[in-house]
C-alpha positions in Angstrom: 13.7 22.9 -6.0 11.4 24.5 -3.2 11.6 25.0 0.4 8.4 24.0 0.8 8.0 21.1 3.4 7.4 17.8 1.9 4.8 17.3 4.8 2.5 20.3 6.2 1.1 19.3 9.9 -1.1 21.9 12.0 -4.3 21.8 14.0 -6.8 23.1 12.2 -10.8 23.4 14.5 -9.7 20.5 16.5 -8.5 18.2 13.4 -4.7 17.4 13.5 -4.3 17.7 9.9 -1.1 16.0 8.3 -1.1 17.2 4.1 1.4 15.2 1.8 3.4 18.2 0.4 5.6 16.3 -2.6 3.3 16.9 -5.6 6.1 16.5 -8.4 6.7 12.8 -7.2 3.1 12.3 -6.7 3.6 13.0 -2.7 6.0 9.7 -2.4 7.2 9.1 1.0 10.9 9.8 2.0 11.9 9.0 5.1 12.1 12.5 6.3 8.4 12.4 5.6 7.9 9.5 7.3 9.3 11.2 10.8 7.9 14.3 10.5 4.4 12.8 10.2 5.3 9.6 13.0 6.4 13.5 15.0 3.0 15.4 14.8 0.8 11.9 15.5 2.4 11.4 19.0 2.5 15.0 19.5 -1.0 15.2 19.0 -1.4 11.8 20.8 -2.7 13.2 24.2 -3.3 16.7 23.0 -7.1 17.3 24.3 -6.9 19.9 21.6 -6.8 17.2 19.0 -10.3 15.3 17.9 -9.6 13.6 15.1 -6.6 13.6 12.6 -7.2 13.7 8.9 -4.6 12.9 6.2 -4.5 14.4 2.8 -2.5 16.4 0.1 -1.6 19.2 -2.1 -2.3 19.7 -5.1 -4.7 18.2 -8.0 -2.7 15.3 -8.0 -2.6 12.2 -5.7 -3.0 10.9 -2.9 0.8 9.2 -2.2 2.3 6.7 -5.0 4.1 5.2 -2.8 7.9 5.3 -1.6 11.3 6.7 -2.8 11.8 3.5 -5.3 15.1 5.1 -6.6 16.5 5.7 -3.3 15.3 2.4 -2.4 17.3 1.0 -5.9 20.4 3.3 -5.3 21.0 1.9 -1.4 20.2 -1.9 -2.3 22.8 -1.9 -5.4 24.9 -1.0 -2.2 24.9 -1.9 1.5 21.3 -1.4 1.5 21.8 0.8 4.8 19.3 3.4 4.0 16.7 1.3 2.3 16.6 -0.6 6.0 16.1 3.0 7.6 13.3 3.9 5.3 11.4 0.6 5.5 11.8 0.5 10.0 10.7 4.1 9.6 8.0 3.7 7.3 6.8 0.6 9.4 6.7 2.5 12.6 4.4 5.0 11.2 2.6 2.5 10.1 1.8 0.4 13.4 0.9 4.0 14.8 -1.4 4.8 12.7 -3.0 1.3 13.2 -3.1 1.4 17.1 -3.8 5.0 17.2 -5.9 6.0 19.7 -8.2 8.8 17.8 -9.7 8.5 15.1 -7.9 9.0 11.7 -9.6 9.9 8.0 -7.7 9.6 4.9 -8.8 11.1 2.0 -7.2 9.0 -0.8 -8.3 11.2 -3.6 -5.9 10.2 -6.7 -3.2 7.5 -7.0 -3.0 5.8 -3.8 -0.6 3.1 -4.5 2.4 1.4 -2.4 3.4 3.6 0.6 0.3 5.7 0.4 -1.5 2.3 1.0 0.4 2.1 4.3 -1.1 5.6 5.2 -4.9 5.1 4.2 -5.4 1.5 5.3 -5.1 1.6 9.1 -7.4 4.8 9.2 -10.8 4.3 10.4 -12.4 6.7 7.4 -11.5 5.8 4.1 -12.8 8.3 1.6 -12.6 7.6 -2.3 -13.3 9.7 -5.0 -13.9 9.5 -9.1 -9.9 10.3 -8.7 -9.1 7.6 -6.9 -6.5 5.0 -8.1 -5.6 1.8 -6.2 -3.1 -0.8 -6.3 0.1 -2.4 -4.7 2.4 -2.4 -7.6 5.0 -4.0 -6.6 5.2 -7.7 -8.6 6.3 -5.6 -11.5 9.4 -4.5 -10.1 10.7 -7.3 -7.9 9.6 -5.2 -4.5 7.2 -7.1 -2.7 3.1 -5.7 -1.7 4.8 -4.4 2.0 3.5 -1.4 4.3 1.0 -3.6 5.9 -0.4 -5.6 2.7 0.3 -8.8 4.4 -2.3 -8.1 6.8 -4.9 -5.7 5.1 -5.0 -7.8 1.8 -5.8 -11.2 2.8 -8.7 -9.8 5.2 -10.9 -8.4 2.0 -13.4 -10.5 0.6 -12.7 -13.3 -0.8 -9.2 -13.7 -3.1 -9.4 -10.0 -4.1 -6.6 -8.9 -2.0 -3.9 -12.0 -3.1 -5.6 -11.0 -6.6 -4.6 -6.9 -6.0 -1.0 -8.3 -4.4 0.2 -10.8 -7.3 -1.1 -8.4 -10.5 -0.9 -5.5 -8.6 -4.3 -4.2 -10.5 -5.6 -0.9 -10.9 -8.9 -0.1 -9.1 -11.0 2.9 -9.0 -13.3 4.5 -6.5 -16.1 2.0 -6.6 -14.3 -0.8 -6.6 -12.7 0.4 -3.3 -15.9 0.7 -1.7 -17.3 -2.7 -2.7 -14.0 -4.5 -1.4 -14.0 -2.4 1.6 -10.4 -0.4 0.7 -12.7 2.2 1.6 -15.2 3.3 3.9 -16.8 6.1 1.8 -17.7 7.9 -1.6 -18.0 11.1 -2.3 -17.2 13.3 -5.8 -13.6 15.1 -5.5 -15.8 18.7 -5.6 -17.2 17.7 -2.7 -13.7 17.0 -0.6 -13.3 20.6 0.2 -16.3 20.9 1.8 -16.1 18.0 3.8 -12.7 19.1 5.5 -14.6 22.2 6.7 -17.5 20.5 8.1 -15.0 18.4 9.7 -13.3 21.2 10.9 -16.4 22.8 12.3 -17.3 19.2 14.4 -14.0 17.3 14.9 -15.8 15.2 17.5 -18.9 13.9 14.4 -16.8 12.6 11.9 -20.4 10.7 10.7 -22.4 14.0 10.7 -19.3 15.8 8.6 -19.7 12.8 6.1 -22.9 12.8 5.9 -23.7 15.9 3.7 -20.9 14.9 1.2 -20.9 11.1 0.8 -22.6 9.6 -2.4 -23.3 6.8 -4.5 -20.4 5.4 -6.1 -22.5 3.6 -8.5 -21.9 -0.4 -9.7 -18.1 -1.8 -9.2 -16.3 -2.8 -12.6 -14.7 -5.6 -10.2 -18.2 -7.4 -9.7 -18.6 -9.3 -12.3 -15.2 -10.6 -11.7 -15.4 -11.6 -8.3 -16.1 -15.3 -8.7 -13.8 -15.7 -11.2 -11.3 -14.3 -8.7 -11.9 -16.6 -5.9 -11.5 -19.3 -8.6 -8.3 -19.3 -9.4 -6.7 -17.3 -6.8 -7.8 -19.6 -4.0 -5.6 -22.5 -5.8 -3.0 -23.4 -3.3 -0.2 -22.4 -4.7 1.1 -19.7 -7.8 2.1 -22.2 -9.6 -1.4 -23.7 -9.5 -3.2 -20.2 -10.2 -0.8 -20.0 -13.3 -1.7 -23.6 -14.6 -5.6 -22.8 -14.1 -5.3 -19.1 -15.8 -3.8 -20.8 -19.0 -6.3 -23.5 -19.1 -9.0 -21.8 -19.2 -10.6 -20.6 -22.4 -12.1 -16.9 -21.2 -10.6 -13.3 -21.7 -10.5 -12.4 -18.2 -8.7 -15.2 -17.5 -5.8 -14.8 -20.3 -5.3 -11.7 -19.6 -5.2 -11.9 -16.1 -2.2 -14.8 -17.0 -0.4 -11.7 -19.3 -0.5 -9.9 -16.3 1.2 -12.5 -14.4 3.5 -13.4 -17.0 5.1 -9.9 -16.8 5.4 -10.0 -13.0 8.8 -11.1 -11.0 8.3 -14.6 -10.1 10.4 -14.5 -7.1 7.7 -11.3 -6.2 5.1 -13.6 -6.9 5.7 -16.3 -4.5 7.3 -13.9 -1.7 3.8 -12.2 -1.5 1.7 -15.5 -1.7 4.0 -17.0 1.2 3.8 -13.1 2.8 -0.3 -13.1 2.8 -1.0 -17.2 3.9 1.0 -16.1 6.8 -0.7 -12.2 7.4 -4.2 -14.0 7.8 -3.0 -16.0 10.1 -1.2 -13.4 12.5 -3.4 -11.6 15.3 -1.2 -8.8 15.9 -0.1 -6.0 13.5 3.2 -5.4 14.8 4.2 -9.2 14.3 3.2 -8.9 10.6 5.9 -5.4 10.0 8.3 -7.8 11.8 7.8 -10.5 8.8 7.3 -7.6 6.2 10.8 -5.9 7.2 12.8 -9.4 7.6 11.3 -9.6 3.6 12.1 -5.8 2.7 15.2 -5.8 4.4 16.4 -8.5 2.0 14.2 -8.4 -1.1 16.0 -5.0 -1.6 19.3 -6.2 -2.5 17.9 -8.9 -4.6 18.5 -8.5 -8.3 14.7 -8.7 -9.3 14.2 -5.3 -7.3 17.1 -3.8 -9.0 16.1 -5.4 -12.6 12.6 -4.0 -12.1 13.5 0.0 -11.0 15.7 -0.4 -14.3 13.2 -1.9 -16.7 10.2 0.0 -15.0 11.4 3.1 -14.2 15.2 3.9 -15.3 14.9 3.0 -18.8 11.6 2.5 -19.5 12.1 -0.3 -21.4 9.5 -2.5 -19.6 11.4 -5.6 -20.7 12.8 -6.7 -17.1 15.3 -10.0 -17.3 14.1 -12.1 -13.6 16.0 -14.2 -12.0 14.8 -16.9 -11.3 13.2 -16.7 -14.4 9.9 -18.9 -13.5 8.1 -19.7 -11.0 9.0 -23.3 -10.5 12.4 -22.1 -10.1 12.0 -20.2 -7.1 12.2 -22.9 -4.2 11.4 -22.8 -1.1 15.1 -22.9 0.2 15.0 -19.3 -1.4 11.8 -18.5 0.3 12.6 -19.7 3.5 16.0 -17.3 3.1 14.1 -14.0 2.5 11.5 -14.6 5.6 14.0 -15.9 8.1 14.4 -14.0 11.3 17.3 -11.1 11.3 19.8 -10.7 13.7 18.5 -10.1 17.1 20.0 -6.7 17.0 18.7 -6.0 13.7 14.8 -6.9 14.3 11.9 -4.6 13.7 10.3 -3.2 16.7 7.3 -0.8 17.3 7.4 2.7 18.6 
């Protein structure tokens, strides 16, 4: 144990500067995290002092894997009560950081999956290094690509982000940059640096950049690009599954492996979730559809079968229900997105 905080904020030259403090669980968000950071961005909201926020974290390792999965596990198997907490707390931040007025630069230097997805994504500066790790997980254990993914995914190019959401793949720095996950590349060594320049002119985030940012060289996902539109732009999973096994080429059987392993019911909530993100205008009314989904998807069995199978025992063997695709309807469907109790609704800041 330490008494460390699991967030460090300060002001730091004019940069309100929020550091993930949690390196042991890879800086996964609690939801006393979550408060204390949604606590220093509106105190630094109208503070003249404050030019430019920056998010980062401690440590060699990182960025943010994501959220308290076996809190999340441990309150659906029961009422579910603090799981609901976590995810309205998490999505508040979230919106903020979207409609914040100044501007915000994450530096998502090491595993920047799930809940640290949430964090990066609605900054304006996105910086990715040789360290970096992407992905939304969360089709292999029956969770659902939340935090904002129903907006942010389907706006990349193309079918890459239903592709990211339904095998939640891994993707490094330059991969990032093509897809536009981020909005820079510079070498870790150089990230130091960089927050001191920033530092020294809060108010030229582009002039702080500018002496650090570099090449990231050709993206491993290029070549794959077209294939990707190609079978993730079928209209329906069941249809992306059907084309994957037809087809004769590697990338394509082993992207249906991938698949194969994944929670159907995951699988369709997060093709439904992303046909309807692209078509929303405002944020704040996709976190309304992702916590009617989170707030349910939580006490499903899948999400409880996958924390045991994924991260319990280890196993990796995870028993679904429904076991296949076809057998998730769209009764089942229509269930997890329906609206909550009025009383019970998501709601901004």
């Amino acid at each position: 144990m330490t008494d460390e905080p699991e967030v460090l904020t300060r002001i730091e030259g004019g940069v309100g500067r929020v550091t993930l403090n949690r390196p042991r669980a890879l800086h996964a968000l609690t939801t006393d995290m979550c408060r204390l950071i949604t606590e220093a961005l509106l105190a630094w909201r109208d503070d003249e002092a404050v030019r430019c926020v920056l998010i980062d974290h401690s440590g060699e390792r990182g960025f943010c894997a994501g959220g308290d999965i076996r809190m999340l596990a441990e309150s659906g198997a029961g009422d579910g009560r603090e799981a609901r907490e976590f995810f309205h707390t998490e999505y508040r931040l979230n919106h903020l950081l979207f409609e914040y007025p100044k501007p915000v630069v994450a530096v998502m230097d090491g595993v920047t999956m799930g809940g640290g997805v949430g964090l990066s994504m609605p900054a304006s500066v996105r910086i990715a290094t040789e360290r970096t790790t992407f992905a939304m997980p969360e089709t292999g254990i029956g969770l659902f690509p939340d935090v904002g993914g129903g907006w942010f995914l389907p706006r990349l190019p193309g079918k890459a982000g239903l592709w990211l959401a339904l095998t939640g793949a891994r993707i490094k720095g330059a991969d990032c940059l093509r897809l536009g996950i981020a909005t820079h590349y510079m070498p870790s060594e150089h990230v130091e640096g960089f927050k001191a320049a920033l530092a020294e002119h809060p108010d030229s985030i582009p002039g702080a950049l500018a002496h650090f940012v570099r090449d990231a060289g050709p993206a491993p996902i290029e070549p794959h690009l077209e294939d990707i539109d190609r079978f993730f732009g079928r209209p329906s999973v069941e249809a992306i599954l059907e084309d994957l096994e037809q087809d004769p080429g590697e990338w394509a059987r082993s992207t249906s492996v991938s698949l194969g392993t994944k929670s159907p019911q995951t699988l369709k909530v997060a093709f439904r979730q992303l046909a309807h993100g692209a078509q929303l205008s405002d944020f704040a009314d996709n976190m309304v559809m992702e916590y009617r989904i989170g707030a349910r998807v939580v006490q499903r069995p899948d999400f409880l079968e996958g924390v045991r199978a994924v991260i319990v025992d280890k196993d990796n063997t995870p028993r679904w229900n429904p076991e296949t695709v076809e057998a998730v309807g769209d009764d089942l469907l229509d269930e997890i997105f329906a609206p909550l109790p009025a009383d019970q609704e998501w709601s901004p800041l």
